[in-house]
Residue frames as qw, qx, qy, qz and C-alpha x, y, z in Angstrom:
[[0.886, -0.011, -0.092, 0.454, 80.70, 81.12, 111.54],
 [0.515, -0.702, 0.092, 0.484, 83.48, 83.31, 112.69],
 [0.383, 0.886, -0.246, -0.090, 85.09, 85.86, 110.63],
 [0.914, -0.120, 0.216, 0.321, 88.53, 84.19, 109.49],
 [0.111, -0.873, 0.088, 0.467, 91.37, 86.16, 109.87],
 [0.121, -0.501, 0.553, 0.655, 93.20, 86.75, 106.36],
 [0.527, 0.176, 0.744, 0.371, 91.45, 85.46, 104.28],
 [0.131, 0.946, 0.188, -0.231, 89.73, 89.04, 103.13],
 [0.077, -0.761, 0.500, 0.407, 93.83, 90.51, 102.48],
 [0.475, -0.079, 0.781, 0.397, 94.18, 87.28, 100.36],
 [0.384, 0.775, 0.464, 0.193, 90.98, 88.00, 97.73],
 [0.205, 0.978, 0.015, -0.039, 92.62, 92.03, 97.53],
 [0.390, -0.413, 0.674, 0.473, 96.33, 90.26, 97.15],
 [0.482, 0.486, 0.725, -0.082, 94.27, 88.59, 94.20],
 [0.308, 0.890, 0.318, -0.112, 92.48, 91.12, 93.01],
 [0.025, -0.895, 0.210, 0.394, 95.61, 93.29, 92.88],
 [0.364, -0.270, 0.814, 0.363, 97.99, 90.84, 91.04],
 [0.454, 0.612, 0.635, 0.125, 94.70, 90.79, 88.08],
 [0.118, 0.979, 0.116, -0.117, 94.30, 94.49, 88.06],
 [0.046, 0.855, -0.320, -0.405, 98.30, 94.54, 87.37],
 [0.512, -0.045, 0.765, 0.388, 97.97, 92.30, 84.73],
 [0.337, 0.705, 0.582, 0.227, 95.91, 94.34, 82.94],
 [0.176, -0.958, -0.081, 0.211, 98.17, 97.81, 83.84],
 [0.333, -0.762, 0.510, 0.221, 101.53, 97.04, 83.79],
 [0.667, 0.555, -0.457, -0.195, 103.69, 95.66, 81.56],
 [0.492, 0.130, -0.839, 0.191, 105.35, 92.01, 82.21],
 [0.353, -0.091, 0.635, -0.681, 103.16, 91.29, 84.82],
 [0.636, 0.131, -0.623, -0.435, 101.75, 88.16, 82.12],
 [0.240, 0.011, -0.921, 0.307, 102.20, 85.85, 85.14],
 [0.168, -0.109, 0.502, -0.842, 99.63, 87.60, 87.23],
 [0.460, 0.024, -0.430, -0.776, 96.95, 86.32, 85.58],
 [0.689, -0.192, -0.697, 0.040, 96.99, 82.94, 87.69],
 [0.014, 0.023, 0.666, -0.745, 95.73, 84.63, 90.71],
 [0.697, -0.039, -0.169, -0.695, 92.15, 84.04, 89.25],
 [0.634, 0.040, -0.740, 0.222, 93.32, 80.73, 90.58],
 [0.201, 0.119, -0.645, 0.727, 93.49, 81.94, 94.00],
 [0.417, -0.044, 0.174, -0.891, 89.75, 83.49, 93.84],
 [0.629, 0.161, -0.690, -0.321, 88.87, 79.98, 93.16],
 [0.225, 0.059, -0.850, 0.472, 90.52, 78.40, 96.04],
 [0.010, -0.059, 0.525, -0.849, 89.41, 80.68, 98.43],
 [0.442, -0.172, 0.303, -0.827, 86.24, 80.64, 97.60],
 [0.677, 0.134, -0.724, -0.020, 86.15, 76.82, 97.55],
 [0.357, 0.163, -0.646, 0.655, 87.48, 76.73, 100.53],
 [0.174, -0.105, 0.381, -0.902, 85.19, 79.04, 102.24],
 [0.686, -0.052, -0.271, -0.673, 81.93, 77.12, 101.01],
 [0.659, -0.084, -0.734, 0.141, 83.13, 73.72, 101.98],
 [0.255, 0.124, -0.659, 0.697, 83.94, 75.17, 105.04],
 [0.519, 0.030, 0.182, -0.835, 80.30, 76.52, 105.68],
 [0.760, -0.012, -0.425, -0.491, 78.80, 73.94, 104.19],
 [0.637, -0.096, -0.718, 0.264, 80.42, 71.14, 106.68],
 [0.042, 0.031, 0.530, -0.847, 79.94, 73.41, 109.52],
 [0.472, -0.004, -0.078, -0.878, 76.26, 73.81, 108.76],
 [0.793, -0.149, -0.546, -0.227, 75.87, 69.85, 108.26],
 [0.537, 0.063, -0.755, 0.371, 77.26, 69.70, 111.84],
 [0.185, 0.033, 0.416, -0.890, 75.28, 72.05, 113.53],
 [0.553, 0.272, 0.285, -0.734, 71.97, 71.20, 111.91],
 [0.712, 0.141, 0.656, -0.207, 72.32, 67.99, 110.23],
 [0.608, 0.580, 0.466, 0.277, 71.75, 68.94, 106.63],
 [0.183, -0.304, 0.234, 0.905, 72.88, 71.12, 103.73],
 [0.389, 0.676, 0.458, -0.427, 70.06, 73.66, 102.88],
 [0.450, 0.248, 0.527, 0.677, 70.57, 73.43, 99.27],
 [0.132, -0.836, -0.518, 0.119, 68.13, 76.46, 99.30],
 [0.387, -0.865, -0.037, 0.319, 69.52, 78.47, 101.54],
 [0.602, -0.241, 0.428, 0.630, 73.06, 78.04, 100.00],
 [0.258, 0.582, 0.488, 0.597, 71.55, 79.33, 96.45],
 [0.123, -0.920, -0.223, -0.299, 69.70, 82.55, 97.85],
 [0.523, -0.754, 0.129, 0.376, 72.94, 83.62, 100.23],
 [0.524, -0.023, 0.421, 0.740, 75.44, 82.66, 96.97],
 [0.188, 0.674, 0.618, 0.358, 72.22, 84.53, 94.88],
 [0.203, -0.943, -0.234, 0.125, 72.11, 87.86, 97.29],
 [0.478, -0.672, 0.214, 0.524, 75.91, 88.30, 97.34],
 [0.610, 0.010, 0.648, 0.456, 76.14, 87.83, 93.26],
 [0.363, 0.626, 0.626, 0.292, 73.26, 88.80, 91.62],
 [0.057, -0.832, -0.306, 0.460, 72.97, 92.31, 92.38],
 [0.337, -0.658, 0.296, 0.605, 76.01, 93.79, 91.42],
 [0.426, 0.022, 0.801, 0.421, 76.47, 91.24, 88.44],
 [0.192, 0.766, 0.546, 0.279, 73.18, 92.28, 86.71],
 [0.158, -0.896, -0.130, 0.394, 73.72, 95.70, 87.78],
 [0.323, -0.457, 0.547, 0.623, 76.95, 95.61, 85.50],
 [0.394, 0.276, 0.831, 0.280, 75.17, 94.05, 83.02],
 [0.206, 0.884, 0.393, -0.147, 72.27, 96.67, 82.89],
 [0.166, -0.837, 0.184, 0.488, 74.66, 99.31, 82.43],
 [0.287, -0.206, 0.685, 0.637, 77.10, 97.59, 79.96],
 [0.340, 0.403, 0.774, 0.351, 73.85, 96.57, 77.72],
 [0.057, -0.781, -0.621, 0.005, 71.37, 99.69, 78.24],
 [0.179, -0.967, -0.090, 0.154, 73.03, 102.65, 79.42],
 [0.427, -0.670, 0.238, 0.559, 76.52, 102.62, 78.08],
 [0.361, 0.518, 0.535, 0.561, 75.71, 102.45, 74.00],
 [0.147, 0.904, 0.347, 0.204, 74.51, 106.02, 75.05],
 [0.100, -0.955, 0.166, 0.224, 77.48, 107.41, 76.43],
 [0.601, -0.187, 0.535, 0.564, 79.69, 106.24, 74.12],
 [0.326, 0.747, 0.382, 0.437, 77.64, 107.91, 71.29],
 [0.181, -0.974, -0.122, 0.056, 78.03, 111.32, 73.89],
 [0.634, -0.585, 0.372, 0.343, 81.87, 110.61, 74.32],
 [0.551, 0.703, -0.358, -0.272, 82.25, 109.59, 70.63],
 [0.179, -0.420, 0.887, 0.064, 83.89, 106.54, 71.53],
 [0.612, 0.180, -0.720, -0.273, 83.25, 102.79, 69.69],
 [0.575, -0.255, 0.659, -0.411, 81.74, 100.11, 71.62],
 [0.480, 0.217, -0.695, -0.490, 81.35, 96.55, 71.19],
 [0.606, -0.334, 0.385, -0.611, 79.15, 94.63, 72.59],
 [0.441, -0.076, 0.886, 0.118, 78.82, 91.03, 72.95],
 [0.280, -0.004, -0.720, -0.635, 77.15, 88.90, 70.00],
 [0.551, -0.406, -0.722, -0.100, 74.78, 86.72, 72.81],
 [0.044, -0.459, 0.535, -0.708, 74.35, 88.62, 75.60],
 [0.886, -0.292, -0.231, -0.277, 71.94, 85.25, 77.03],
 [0.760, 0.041, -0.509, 0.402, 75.50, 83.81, 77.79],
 [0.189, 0.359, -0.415, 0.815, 75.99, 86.54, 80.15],
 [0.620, -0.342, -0.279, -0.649, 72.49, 86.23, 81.44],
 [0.954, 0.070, -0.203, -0.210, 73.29, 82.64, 82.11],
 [0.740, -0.594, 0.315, -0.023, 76.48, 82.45, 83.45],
 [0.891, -0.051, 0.349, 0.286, 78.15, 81.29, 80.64],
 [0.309, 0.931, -0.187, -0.052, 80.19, 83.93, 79.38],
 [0.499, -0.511, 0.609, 0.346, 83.23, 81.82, 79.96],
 [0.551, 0.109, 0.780, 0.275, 81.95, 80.49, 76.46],
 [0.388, 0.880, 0.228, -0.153, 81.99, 83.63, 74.69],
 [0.668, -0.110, 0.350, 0.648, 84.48, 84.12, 72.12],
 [0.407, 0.779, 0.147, 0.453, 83.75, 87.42, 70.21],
 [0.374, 0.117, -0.084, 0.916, 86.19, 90.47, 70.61],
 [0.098, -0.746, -0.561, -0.344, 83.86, 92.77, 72.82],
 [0.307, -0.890, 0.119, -0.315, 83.54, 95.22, 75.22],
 [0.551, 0.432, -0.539, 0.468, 86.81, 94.81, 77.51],
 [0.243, -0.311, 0.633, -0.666, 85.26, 95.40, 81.07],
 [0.844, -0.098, 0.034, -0.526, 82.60, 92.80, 80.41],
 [0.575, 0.564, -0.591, 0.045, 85.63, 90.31, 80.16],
 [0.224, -0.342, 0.707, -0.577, 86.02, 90.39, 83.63],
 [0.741, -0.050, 0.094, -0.663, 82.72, 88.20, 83.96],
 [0.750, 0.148, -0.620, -0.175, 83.90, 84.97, 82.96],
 [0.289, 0.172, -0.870, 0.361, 85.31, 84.15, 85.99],
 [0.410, -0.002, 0.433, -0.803, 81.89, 84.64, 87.68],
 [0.780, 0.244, -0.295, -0.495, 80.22, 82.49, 85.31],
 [0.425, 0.316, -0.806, 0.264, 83.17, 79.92, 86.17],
 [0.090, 0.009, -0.831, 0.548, 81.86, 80.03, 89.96],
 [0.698, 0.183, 0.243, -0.649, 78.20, 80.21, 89.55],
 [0.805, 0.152, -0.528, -0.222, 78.70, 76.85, 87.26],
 [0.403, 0.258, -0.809, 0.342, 80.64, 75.54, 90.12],
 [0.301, -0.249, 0.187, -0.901, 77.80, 76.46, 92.27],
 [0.797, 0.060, -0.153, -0.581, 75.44, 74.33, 90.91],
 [0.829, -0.040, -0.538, 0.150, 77.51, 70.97, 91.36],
 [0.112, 0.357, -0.679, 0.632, 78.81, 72.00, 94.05],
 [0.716, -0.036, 0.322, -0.618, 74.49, 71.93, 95.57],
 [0.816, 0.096, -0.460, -0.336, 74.32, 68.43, 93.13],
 [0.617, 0.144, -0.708, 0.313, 77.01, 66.31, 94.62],
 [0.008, -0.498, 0.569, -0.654, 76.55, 68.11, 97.89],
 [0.927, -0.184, -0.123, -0.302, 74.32, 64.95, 99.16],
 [0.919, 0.089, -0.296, 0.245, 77.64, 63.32, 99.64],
 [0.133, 0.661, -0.411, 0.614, 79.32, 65.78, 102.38],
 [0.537, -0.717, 0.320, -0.308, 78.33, 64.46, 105.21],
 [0.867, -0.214, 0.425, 0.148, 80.38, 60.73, 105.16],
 [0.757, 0.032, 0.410, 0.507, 81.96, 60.84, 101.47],
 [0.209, 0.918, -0.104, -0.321, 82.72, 64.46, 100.55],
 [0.152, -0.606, 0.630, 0.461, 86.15, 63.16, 99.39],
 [0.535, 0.373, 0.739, 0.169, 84.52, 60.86, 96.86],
 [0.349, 0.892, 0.281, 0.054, 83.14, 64.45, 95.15],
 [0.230, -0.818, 0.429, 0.308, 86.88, 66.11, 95.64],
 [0.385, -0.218, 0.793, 0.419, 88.50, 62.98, 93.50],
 [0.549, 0.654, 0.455, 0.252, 85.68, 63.21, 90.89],
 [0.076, 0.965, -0.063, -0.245, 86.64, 67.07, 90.72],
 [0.246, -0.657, 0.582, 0.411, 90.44, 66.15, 90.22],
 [0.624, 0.305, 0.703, 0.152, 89.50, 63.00, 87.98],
 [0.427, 0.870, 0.236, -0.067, 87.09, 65.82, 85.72],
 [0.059, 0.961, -0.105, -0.247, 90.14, 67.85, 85.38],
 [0.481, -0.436, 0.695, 0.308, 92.68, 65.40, 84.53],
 [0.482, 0.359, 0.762, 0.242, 90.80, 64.07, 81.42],
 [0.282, 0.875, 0.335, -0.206, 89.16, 66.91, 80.86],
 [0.241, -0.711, 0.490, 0.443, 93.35, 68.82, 80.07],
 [0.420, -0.225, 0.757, 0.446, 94.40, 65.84, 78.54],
 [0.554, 0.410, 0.682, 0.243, 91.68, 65.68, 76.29],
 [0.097, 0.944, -0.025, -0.315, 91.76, 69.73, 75.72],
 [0.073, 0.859, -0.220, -0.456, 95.11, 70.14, 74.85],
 [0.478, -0.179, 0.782, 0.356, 95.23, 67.09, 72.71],
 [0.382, 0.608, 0.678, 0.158, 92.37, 68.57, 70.78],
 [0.108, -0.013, 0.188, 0.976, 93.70, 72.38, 70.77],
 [0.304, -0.826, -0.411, -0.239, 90.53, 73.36, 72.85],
 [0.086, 0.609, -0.330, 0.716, 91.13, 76.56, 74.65],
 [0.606, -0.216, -0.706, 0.295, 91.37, 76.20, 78.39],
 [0.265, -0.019, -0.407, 0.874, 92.10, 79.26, 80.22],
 [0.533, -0.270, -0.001, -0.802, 87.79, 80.42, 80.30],
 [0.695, -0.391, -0.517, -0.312, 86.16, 76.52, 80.69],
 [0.665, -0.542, 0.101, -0.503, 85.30, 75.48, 83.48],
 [0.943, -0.293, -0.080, 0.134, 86.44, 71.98, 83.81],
 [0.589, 0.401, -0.418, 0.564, 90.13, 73.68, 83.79],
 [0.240, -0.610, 0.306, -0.690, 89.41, 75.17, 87.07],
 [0.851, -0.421, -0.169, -0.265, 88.21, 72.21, 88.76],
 [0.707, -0.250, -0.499, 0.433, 91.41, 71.36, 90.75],
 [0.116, 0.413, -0.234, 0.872, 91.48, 74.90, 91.96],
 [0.694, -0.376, -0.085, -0.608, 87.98, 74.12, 93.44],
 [0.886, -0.044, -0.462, -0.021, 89.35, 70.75, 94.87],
 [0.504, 0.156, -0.464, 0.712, 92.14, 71.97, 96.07],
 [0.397, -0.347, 0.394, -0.753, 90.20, 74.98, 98.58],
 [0.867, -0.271, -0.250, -0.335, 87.43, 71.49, 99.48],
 [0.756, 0.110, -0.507, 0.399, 90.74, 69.59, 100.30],
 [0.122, 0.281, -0.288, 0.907, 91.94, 73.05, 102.59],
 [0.400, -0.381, 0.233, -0.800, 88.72, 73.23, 104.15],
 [0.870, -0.290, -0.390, -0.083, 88.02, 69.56, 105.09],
 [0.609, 0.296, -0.368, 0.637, 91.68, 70.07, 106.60],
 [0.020, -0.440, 0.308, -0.843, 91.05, 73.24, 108.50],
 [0.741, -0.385, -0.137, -0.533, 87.47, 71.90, 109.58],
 [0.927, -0.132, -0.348, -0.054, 89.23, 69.08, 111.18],
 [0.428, -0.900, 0.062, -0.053, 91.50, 70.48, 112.52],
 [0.765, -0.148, 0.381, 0.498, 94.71, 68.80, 110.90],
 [0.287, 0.939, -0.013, 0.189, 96.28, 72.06, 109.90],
 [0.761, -0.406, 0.111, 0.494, 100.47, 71.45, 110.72],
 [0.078, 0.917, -0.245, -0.306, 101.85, 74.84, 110.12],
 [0.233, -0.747, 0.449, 0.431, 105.12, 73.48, 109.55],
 [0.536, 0.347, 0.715, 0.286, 103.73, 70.45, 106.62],
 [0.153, 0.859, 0.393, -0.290, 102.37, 73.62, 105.52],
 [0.024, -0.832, 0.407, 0.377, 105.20, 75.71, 105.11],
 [0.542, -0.316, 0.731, 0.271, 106.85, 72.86, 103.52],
 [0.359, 0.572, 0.703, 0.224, 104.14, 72.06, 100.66],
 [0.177, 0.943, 0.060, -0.276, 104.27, 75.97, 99.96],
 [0.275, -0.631, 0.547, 0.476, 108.00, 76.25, 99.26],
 [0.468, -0.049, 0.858, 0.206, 108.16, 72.96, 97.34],
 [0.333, 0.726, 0.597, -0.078, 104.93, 73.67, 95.25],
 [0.089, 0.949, -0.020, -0.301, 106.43, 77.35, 94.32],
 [0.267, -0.583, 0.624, 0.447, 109.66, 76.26, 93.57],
 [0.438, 0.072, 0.842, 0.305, 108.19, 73.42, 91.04],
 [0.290, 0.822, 0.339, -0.353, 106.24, 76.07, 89.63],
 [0.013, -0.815, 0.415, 0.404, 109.75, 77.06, 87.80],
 [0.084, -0.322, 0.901, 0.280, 110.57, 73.95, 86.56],
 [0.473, 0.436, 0.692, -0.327, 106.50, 72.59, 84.90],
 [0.106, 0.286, -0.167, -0.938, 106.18, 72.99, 81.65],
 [0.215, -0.326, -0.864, -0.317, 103.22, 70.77, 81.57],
 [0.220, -0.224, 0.150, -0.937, 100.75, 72.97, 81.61],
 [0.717, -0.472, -0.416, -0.302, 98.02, 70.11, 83.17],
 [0.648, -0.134, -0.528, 0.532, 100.63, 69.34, 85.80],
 [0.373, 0.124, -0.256, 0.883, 101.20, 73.08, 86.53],
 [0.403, -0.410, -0.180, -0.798, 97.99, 74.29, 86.99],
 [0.732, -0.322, -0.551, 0.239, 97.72, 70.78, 89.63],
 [0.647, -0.300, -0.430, 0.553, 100.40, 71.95, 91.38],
 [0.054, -0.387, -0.013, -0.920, 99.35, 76.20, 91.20],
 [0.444, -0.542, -0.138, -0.700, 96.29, 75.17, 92.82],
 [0.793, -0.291, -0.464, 0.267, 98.02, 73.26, 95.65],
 [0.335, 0.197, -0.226, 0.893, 100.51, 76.23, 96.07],
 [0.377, -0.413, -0.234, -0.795, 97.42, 78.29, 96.50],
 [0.226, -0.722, 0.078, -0.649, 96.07, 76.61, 99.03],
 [0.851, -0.038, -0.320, 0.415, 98.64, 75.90, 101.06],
 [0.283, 0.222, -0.166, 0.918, 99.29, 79.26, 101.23],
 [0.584, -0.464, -0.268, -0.610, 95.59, 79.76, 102.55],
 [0.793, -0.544, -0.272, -0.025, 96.36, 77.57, 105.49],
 [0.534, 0.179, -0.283, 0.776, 99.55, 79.32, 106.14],
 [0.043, 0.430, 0.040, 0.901, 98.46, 82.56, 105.87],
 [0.663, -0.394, -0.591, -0.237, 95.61, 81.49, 108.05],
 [0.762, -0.411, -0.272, 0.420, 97.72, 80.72, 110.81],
 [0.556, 0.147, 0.042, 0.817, 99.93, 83.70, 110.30],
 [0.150, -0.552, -0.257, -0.779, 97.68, 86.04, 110.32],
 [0.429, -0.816, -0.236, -0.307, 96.92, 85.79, 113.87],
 [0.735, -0.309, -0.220, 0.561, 99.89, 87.12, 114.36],
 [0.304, 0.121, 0.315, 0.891, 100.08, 90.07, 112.58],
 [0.016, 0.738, 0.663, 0.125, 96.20, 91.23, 113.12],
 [0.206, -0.886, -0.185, 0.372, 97.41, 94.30, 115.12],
 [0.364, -0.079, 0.380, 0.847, 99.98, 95.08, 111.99],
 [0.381, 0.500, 0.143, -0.765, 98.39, 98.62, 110.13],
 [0.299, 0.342, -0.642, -0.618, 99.16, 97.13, 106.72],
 [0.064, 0.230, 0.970, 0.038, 97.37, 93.73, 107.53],
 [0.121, 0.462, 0.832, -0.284, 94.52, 95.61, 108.67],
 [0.458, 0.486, -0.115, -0.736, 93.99, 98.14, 105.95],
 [0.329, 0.174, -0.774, -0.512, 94.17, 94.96, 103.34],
 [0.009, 0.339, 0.924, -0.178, 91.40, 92.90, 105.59],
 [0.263, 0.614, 0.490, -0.560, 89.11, 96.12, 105.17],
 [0.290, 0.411, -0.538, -0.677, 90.06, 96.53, 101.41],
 [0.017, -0.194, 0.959, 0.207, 89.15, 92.81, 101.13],
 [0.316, 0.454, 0.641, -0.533, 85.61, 93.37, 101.77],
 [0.534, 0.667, 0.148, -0.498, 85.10, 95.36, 98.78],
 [0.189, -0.474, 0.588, 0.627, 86.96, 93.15, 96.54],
 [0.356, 0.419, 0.771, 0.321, 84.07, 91.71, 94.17],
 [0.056, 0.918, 0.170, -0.355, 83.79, 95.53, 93.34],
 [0.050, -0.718, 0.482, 0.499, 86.90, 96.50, 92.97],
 [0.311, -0.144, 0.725, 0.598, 87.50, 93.55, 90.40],
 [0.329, 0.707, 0.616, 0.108, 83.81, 93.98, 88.37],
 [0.221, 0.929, 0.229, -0.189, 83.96, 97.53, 88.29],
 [0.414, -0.539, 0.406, 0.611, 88.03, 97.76, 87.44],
 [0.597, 0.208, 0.645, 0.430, 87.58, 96.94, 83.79],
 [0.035, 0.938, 0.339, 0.062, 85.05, 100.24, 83.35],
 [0.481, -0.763, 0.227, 0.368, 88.11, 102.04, 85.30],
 [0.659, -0.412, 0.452, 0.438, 90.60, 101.17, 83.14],
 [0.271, 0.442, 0.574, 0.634, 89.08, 101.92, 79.71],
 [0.163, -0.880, -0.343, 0.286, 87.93, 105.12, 81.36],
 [0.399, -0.816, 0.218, 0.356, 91.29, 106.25, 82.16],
 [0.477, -0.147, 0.627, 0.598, 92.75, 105.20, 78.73],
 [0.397, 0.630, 0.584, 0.323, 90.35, 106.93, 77.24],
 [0.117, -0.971, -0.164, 0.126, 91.11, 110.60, 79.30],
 [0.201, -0.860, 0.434, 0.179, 94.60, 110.20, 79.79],
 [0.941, 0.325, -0.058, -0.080, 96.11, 108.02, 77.16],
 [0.635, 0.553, -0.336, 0.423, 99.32, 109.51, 77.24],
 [0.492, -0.798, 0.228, -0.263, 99.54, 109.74, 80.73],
 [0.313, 0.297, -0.890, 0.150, 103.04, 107.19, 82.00],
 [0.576, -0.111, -0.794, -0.162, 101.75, 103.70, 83.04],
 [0.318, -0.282, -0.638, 0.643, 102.56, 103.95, 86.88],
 [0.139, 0.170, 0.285, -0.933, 100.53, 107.65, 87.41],
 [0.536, -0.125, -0.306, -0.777, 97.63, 106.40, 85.33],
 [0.591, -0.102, -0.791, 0.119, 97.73, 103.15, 87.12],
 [0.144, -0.237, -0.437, 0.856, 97.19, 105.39, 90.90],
 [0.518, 0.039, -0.081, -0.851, 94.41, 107.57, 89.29],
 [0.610, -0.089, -0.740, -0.269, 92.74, 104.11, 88.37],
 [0.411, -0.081, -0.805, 0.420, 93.30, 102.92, 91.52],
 [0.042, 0.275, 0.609, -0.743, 92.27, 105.90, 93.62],
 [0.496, -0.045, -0.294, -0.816, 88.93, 106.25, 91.39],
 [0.615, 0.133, -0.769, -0.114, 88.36, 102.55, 91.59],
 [0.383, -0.230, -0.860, 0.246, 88.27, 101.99, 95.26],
 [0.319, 0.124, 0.299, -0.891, 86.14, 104.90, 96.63],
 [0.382, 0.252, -0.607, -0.650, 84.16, 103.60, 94.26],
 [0.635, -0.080, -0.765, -0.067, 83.53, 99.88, 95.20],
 [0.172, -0.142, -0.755, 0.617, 83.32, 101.16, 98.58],
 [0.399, 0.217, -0.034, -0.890, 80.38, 103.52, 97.72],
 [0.634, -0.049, -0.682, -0.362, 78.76, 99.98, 95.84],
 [0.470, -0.195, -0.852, 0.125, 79.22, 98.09, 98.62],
 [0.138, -0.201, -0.724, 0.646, 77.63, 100.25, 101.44],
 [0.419, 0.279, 0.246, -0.829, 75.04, 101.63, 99.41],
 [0.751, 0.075, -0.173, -0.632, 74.04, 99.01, 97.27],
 [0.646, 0.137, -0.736, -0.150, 75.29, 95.89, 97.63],
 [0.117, -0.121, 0.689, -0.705, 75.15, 95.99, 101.92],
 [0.620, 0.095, 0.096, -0.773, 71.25, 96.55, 101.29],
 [0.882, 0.129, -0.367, -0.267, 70.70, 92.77, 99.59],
 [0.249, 0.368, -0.769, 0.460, 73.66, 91.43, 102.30],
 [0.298, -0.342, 0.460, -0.763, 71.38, 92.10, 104.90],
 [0.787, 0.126, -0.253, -0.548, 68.78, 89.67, 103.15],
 [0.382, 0.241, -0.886, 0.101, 70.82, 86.45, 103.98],
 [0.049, -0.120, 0.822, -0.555, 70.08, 86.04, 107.46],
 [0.744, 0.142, -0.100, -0.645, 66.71, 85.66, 106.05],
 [0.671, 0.391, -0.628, -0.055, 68.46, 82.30, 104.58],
 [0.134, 0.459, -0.776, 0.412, 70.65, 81.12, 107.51],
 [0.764, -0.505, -0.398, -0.059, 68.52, 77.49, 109.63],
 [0.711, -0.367, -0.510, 0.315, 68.58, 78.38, 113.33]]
């Protein structure tokens, strides 16, 4: 499938709006752009996946696993090795305290969203990977029902999440790791890419459902509603931007964030490491100048992962790909 312009500068808008929620001060909001990495990559599967049942009939449930499997695993376990094996020893050199998880199977497994000790702070990042590699798996169950009644598996998704809230925060279960709280974020990119795939993308319905959606963001303080209507905002703004963006391709700033956007499942895995690095050299350094070091460590960095190791298992897809 064609490369689709913006949607690369969205995942390193994302990323960046995480990374300064974990730098900067008041910047508590940012956190609901892990929402957005949802959408998008909702969005971007459905969108393959219906393109794939139209070109060749079926969805290689397979294939889909070992392409999602090449583009994940590497890195992921790669973090893992390090956090579990190799970084108890330089913290003993450094003299610094580490804590590691209590289970490190959940991490194994995907299911660090359902880890609840006080541990290591860059391994934190992970949950939301665990989040989409559970979403993974139903996404291949149900996916028997894309060609004629995908929207049957979109309304179970919103259903799951509606019950799932109500029964959460009537029981003062946490929300912000499980899974089923994410599930209209995932609905909402399926919804966006049946849309796009079909071609019933009206810029200006578009623009309209953005505004509206943002503004009622201010005034929600039901927090089942608001998360609804975050992950509409979201992507709404995905089929904007979408459309926008091929105006702007030949802007410099568009097209340094479409080539940052490549290396964002770096930049956010390896940021945590970064950030307890740099608070460990320069503690007293002011927020903004340690926040720039971070940064300019941080993306050489993820660019160095991705073209020497993670490129090397990329390559492996097309291995995957019928036809």
């Amino acid at each position: 499938m064609k490369k689709i312009l913006g949607l690369d500068s969205l995942r390193f808008f994302a990323f960046l709006m995480i990374f300064f929620h974990h730098t900067l001060p008041k910047t508590e909001f940012a956190h609901l752009a892990i929402d957005l990495f949802f959408v998008l990559s909702s969005f971007l599967l459905t969108l393959l996946a219906l393109k794939e049942i139209k070109d060749n009939g079926v969805f290689e449930k397979f294939n889909f696993f070992m392409r999602r499997a090449l583009r994940i695993f590497p890195l992921y376990f790669l973090i893992l090795i390090f956090s579990f094996l190799f970084l108890p020893f330089f913290a003993k050199i450094l003299d610094v305290d580490i804590s590691l998880p209590d289970e490190p199977l959940l991490y194994v497994f995907f299911l660090s969203n359902y880890e609840t000790t006080d541990s290591l702070f860059a391994l934190k990042f992970l949950w939301s990977i665990a989040v989409e590699e559970q979403f993974y798996l139903i996404f291949i169950l149900f996916s028997f029902l894309f060609k004629k009644y995908i929207w049957i598996f979109i309304l179970l998704l919103f259903g799951c999440y509606f019950i799932f809230m109500n029964y959460a925060l009537n029981n003062n279960i946490s929300i912000y790791s499980h899974t089923l709280a994410h599930f209209s974020s995932f609905a909402s990119g399926m919804v966006g890419a049946y849309l796009y795939f079909k071609e019933i993308n009206h810029i200006k319905f578009g623009v309209i459902v953005l505004t509206l959606s943002f503004g009622a963001l201010f005034f929600i303080d039901n927090p089942i509603l608001f998360h609804f209507i975050l992950s509409i905002m979201y992507i709404s703004l995905i089929l904007v931007f979408i459309h926008l963006s091929k105006h702007i391709e030949g802007n410099s700033i568009f097209k340094l964030t479409e080539k940052l956007g490549v290396y964002t499942y770096g930049l956010y895995l390896y940021s945590g490491f970064v950030i307890t690095f740099c608070l460990i050299l320069f503690p007293t350094y002011n927020i903004y100048l340690r926040m720039i070091i971070e940064l300019s460590i941080l993306i050489p960095i993820s660019i160095l992962s991705y073209h020497l190791y993670e490129k090397q298992f990329l390559k492996l897809k097309s291995n995957f790909r019928k036809g």
